[in-house]
TORVONU-559185 format. One record per residue: chain; x, z, y of N, C-alpha, C, O in turn. Coordinates in steps of 0.02 Angstrom, whole numbers. Each point is the difference from the previous one (the first is absolute). Example, Ala and Ser with C-alpha at 12.3 -4.5 7.8 and 13.67 -1.06 7.14 Angstrom:
<gumars>
  mol  n_east    n_up  n_north  ca_east   ca_up  ca_north  c_east    c_up  c_north  o_east    o_up  o_north
    A     660     390     -284      -45       0        59      45       0       60      52      33       -1
    A     -70     -69       54       42       3        59     -39      37       55      25       8       55
</gumars>
This chain:
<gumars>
  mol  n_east    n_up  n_north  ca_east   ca_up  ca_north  c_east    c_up  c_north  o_east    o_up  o_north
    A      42       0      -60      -42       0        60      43       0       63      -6     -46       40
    A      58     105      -29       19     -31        52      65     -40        8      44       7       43
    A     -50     -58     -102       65     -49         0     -61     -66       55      20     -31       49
    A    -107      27      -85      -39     -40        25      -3      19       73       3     -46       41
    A     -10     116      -18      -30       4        58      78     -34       39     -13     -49       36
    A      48      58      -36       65      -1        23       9     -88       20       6     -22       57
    A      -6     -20     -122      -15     -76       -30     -49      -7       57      19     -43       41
    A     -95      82      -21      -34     -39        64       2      -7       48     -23     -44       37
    A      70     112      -22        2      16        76      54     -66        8      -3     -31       54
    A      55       7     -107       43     -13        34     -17     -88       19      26     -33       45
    A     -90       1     -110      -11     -56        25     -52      23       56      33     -21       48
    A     -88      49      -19      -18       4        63      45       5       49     -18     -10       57
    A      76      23      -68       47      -7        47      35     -56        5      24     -17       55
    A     -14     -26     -120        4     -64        23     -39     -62       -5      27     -55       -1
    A     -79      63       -2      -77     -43        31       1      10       63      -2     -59       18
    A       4      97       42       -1      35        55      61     -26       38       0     -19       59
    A      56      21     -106       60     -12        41      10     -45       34      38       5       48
    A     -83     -88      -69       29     -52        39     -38     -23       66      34     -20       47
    A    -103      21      -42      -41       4        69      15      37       17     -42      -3       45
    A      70      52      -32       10      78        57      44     -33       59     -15       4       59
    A      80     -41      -86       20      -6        62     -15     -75       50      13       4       60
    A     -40     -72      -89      -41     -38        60     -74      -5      -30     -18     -26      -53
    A     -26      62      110      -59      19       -30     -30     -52      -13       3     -33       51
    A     -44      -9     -109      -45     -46        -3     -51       2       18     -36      31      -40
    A      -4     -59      108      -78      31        33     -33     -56      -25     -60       2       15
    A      73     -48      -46      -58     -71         2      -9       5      -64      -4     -59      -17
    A       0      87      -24      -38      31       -55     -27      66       -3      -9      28      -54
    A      -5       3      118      -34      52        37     -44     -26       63     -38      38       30
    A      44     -90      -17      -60     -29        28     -86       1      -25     -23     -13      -55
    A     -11      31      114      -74       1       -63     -24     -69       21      29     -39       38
    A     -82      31      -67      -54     -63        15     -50       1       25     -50     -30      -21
    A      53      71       79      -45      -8        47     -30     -76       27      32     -47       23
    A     -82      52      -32      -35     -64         7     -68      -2       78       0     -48       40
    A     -49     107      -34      -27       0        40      41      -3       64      61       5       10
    A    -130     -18       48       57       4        75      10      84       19      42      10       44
    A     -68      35      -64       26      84        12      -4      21      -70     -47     -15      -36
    A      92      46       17       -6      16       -66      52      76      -10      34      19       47
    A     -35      11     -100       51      37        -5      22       9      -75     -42     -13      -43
    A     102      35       23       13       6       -82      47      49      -14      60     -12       -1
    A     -81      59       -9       57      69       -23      13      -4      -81     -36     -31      -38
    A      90      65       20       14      34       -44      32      38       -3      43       6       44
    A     -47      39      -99       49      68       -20      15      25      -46     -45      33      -26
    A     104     -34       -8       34      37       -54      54      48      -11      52       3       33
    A     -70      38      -84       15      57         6      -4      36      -80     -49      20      -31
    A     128     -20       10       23      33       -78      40      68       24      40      -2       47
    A     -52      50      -77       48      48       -43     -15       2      -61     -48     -22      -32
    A     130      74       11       -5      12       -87      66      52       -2      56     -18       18
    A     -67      67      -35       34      46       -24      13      50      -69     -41      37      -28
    A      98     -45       14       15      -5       -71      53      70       -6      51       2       34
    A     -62      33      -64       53      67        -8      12      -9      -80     -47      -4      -40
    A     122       2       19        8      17       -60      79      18       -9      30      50       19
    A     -10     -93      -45       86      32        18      25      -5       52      53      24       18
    A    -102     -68       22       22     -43        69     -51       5       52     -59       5      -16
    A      72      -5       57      -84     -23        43      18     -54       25      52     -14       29
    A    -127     -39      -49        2     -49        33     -62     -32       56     -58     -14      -16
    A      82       8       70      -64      -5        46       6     -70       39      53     -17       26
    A    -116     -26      -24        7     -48        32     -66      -6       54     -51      31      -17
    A      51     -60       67      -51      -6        62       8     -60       18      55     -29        0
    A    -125      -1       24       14     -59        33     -44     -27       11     -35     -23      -46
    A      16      14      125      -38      -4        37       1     -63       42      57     -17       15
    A    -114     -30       12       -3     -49        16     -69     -26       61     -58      18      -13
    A      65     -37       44      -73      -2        37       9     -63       62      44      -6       42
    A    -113     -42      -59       22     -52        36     -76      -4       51     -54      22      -19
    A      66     -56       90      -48     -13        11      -2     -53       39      59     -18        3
    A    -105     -34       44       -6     -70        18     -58      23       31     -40      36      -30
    A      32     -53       83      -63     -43        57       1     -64       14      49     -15       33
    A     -78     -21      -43        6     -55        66     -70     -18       52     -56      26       -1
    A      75     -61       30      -47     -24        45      -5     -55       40      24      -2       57
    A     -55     -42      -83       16     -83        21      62     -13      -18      17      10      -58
    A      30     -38      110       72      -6       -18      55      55        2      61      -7       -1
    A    -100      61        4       47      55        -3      -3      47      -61     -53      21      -24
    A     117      -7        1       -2      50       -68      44      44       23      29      -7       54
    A     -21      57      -94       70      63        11     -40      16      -96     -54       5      -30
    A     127      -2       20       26      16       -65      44      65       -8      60      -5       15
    A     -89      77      -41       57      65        -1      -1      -2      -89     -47      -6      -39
    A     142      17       22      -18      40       -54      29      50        1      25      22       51
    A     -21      12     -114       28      63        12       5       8      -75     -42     -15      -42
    A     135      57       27        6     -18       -79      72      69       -3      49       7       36
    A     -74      30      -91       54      68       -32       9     -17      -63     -43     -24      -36
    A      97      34       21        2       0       -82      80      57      -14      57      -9       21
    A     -82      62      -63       41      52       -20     -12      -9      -74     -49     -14      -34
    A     116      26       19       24      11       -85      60      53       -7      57     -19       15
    A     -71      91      -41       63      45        -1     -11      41     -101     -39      38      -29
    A      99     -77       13       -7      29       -67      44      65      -12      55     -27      -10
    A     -44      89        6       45      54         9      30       5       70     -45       3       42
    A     103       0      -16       20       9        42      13     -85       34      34      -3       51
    A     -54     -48      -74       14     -82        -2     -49     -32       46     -57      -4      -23
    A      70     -31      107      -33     -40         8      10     -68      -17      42     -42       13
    A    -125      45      -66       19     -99       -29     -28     -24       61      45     -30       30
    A    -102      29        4      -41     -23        71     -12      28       49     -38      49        2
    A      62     -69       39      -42      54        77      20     -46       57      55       0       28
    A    -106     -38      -15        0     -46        60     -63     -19       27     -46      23      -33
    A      35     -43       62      -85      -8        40      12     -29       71      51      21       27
    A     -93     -70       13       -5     -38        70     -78       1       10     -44      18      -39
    A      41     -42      105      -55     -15        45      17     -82       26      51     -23       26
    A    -123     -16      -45       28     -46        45     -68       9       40     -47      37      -16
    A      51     -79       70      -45     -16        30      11     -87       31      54     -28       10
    A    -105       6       -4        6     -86        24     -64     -20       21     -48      26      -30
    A      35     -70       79      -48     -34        43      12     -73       -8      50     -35      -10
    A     -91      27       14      -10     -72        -1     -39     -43       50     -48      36       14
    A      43     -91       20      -47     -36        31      12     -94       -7      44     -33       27
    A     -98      10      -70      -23     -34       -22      -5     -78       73     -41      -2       46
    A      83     -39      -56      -20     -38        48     -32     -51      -16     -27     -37       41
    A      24      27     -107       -6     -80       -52     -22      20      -54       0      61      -10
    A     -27    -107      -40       16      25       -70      53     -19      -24      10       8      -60
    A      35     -38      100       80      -2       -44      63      51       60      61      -7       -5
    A     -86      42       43       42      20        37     -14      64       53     -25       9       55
    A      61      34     -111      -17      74        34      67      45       23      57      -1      -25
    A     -79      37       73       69      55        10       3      76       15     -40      37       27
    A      91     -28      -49       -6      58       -52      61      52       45      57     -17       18
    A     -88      73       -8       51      63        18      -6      71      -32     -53      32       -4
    A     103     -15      -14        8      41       -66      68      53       29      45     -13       40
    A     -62      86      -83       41      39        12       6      48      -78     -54      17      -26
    A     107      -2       -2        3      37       -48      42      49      -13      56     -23       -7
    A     -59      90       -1       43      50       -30      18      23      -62     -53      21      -24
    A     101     -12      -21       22       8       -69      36      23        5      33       3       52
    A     -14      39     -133       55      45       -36     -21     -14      -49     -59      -1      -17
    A     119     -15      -23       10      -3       -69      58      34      -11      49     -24       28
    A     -36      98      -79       61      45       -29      45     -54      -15      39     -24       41
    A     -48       2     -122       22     -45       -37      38     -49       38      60      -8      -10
    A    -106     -35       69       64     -56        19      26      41       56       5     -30       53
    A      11      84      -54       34      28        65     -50     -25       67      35     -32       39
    A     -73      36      -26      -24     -16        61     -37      70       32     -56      20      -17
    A      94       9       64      -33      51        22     -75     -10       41     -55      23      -16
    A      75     -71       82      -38     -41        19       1     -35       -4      58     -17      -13
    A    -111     -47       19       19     -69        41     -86     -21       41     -57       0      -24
    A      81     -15       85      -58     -11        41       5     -64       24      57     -23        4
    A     -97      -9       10        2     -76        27     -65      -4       16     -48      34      -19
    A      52    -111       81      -40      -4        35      -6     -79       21      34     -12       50
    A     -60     -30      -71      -20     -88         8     -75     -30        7     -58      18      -10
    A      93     -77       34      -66     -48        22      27     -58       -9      60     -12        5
    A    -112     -33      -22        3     -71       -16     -77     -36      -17     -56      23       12
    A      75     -88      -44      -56     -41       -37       1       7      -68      43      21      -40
    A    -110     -47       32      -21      -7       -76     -40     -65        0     -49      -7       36
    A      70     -39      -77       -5     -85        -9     -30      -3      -70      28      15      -53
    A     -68     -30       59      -39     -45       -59      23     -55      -18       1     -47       40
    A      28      37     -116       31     -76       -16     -54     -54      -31       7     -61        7
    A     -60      88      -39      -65     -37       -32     -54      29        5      -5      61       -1
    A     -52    -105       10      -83      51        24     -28      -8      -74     -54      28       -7
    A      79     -62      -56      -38       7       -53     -28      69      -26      36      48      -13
    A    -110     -48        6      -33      61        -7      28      38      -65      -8      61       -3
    A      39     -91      -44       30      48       -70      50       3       10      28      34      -43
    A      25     -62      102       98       1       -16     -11      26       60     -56       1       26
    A     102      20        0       24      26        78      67      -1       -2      32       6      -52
    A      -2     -17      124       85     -12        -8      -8      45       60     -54     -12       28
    A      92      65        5       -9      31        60      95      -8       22      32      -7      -52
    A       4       7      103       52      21        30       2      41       65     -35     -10       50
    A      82      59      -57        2      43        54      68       3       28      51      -8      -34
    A     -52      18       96       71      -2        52     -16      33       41     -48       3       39
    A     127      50      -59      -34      67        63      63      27       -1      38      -6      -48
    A     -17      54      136       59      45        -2     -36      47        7     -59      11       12
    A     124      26      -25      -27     104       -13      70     -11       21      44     -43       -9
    A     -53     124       54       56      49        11       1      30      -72     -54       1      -31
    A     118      26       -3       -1      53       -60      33      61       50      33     -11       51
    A     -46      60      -70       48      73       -18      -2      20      -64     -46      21      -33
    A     111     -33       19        1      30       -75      72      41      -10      57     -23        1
    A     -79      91      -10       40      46       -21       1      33      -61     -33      50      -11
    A      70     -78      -28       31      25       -81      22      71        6      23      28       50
    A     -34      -3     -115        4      58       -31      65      22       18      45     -37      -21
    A     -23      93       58       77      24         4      65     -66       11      60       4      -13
    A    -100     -62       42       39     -70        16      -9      -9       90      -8      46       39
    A      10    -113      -24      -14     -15        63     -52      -2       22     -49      17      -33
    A      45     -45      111      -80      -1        18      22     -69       35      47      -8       39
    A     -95     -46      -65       -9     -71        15     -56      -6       57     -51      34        3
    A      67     -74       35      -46     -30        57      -2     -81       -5      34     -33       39
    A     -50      20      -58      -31     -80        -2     -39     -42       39     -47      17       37
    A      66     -67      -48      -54     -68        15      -3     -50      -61      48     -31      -23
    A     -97      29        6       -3     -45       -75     -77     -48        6     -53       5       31
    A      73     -37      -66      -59     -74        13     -33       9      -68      42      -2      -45
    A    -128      16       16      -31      12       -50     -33     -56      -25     -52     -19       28
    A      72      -8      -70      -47     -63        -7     -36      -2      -69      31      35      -39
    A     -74     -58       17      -23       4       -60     -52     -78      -23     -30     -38       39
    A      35      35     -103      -66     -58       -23     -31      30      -46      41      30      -36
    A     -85     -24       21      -67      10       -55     -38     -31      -14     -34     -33       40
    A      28      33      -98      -21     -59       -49     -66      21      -46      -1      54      -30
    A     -40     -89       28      -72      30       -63     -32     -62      -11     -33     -30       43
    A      46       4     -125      -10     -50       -17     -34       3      -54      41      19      -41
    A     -84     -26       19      -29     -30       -75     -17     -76      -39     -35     -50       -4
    A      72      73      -11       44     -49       -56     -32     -23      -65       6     -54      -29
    A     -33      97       17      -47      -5       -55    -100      39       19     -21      41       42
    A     -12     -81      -97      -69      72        32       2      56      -18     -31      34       40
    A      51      -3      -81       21      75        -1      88      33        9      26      47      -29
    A      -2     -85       70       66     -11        16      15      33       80     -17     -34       49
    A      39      81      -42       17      11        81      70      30       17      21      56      -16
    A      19    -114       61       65      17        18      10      23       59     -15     -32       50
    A      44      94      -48       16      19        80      77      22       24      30      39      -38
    A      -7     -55       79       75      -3        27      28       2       57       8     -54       30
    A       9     105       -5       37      29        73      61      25      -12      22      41      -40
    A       3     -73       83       80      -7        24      43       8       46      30     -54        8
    A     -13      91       24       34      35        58      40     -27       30      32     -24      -47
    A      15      -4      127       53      18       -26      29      21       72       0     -44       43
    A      27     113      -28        8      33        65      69      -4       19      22      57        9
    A      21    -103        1       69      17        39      11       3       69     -29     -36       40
    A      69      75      -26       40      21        71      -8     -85       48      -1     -56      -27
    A      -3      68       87      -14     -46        30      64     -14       22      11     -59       15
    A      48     111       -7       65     -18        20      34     -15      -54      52     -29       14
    A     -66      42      -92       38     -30       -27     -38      -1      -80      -3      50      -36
    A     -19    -104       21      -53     -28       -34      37      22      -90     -32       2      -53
    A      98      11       59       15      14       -74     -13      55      -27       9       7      -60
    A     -37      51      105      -20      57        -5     -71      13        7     -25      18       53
    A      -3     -27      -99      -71     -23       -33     -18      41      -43      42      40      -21
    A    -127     -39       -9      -18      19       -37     -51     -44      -26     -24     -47       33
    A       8      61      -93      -58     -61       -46     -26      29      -38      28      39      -37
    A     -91     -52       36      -61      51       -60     -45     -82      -19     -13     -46       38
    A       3      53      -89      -50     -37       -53     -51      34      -28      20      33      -49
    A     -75     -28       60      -41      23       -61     -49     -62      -24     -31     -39       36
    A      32      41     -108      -47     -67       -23     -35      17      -50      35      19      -47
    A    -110     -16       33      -65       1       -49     -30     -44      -18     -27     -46       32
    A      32      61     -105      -46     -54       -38     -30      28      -48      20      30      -50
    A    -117     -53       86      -46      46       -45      -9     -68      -26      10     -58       19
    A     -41     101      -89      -75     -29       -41     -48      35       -4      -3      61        8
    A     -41    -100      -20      -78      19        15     -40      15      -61     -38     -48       -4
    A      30      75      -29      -31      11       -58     -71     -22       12     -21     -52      -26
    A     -24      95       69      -59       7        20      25       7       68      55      -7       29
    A    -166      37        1       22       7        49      18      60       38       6       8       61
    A       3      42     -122       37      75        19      71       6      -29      30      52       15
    A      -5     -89      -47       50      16       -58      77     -51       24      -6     -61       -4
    A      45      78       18       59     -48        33      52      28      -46      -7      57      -23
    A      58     -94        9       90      17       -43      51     -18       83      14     -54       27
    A      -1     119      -10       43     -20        62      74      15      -15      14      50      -33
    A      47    -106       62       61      -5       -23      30     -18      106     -13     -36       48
    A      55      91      -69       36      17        88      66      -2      -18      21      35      -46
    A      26     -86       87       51       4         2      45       9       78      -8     -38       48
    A      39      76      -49       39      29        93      69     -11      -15      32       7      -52
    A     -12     -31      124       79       9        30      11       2       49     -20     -37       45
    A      68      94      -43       16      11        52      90     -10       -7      42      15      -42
    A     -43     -56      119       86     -16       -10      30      47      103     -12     -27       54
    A      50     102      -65       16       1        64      64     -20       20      37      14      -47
    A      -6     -38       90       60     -32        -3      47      56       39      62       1       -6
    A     -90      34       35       19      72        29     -22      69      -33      -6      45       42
    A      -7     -27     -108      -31      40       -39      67      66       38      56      -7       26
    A    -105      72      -44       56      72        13      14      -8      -60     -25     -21      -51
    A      96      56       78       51      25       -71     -41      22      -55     -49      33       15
    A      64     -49      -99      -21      38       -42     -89     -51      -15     -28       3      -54
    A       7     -33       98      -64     -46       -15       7     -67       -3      24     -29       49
    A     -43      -4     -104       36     -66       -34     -50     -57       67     -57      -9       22
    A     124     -15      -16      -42     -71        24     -56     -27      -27     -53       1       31
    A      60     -35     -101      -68     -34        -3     -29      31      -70      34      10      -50
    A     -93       0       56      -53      33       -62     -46     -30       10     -10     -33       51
    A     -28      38     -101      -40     -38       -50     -46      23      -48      30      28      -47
    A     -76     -28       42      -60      28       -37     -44     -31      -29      -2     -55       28
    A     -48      58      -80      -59     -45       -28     -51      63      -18      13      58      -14
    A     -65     -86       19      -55      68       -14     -51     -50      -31       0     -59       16
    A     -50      89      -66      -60     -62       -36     -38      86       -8      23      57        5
    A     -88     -83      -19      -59      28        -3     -70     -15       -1     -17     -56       21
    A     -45     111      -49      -50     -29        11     -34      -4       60      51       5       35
    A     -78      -8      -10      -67     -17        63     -80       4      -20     -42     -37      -26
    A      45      92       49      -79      -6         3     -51      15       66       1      53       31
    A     -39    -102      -18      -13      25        76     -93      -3       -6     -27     -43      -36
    A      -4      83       68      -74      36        -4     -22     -57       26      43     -21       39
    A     -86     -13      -43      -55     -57        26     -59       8      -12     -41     -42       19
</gumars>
């Protein structure tokens, strides 16, 4: 038992590990469709385990969206703790917040601010703050191609390391395609380097591919990377992850 409890904490700690440090929001987007609308959610685990060991995990999540005509604001809000004996496997959590205003249906812009800590990658803080566009590449009602171009100020101050002040250029494409009729591909791709010197970069991938069993029942397969080209001491440049599972969603 606690060779297992030990075995979970430590993959929740690395499922967790690779979105923590460039947050993915466009698979946290809702689908708001009316012209005023609103869409919350909230989640919220503990579990505590005493035996030769104590093992306790928390993790908390809560999203919410308005819009109104061409205006949206998007908050989330995300904790995740994992401590097995005296061991942190997880303890990191951010806020983002982002606005949006809608000029087109292919062309919106977007200002966004976010705060984070993650233990694990050494990040005590990091705060940042950008604005830009968001470009629509196709209006087909089942595929969507979206691109985004945006600067942020960073502050990012590492664990018992330096404290960074930045200017970095955020750009991203996202992708949601079906490919098949019970086939759905989705794919966002990061990629944030220094505006003074572009070799000092960072890159995140995340890519999904469901099937559809029915219309509650999905087989979901997630693959992430993250590549930092400036990683802190002791945290590997590039990692890599795959996650598969079931899906079941209430209709």
């Amino acid at each position: 038992m606690k060779r297992l409890l030990l075995c979970t904490a430590l993959l929740l700690s690395f499922v967790r590990f690779l979105p923590a440090q460039i947050v993915n929001i466009e698979d946290k987007r809702g689908t708001l469709k009316d012209t005023t609308a609103w869409y919350e959610r909230g989640d919220l685990g503990f579990n505590w385990v005493k035996n030769t060991q104590t093992v306790l995990s928390i993790n908390a999540g809560f999203q919410l969206e308005y819009q109104h005509h061409n205006r949206r604001i998007l908050s989330i809000s995300s904790v995740q703790f994992v401590k097995a004996g005296s061991t942190n496997f997880v303890n990191q959590g951010f806020q983002h917040l982002r606005y949006n205003i809608s000029f087109s249906p292919w062309f919106t812009h977007e200002f966004f601010g976010q705060l984070q800590y993650n233990e694990n990658l050494r990040i005590g803080l990091r705060g940042l703050l950008g604005s830009g566009g968001r470009f629509r590449l196709t209006g087909k009602s089942k595929q969507s191609a979206w691109l985004g171009i945006a600067y942020m100020f960073e502050y990012d101050e590492e664990t018992n390391g330096p404290i960074h002040h930045d200017h970095r250029m955020s750009s991203y494409l996202s992708l949601h395609l079906n490919p098949a009729k019970n086939v759905t591909l989705a794919s966002t791709s990061y990629y944030q380097p220094l505006l003074a010197n572009f070799s000092d970069f960072r890159l995140s991938s995340n890519t999904t591919l469901v099937f559809k069993f029915s219309k509650q029942v999905s087989f979901t397969n997630t693959l992430s990377l993250l590549y930092d080209s400036r990683a802190p001491e002791g945290v590997p440049t590039l990692s890599h992850s795959y996650r598969s599972g079931i899906r079941y969603e209430f209709k």
